[in-house]
C-alpha positions, 0 to 999 in steps of 0.5 A: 917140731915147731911151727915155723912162721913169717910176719910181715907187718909195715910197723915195726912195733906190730911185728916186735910184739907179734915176734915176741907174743910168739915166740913166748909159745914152746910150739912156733918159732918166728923164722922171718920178719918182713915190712911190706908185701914184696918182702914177705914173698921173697922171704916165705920162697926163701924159707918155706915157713908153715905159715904167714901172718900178714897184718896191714901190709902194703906192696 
């Protein structure tokens, strides 16, 4: 069973090379990806991720 994680990042280019560092591993899959504060709220109640990783976000 893989970790499942969110990433909130407000720079896209952050998030793609978290995304993709990531998802290289067998054990995580990104299952969200947010641009600020509010958004990764909404999205860790919306699916339940085992983790979030949070990276110069602002609300």
């Amino acid at each position: 069973m893989a970790i499942r994680v969110v990433l909130a990042d407000d720079h896209l280019m952050v998030s793609e090379a978290l995304a993709g560092m990531l998802c290289a591993e067998a054990d995580l899959e990104v299952v969200g990806v947010a641009v600020d504060g509010r958004e990764a709220l909404a999205q860790v109640q919306a699916l339940r991720p085992d983790v979030l990783i949070l990276a110069g976000c602002r609300t």
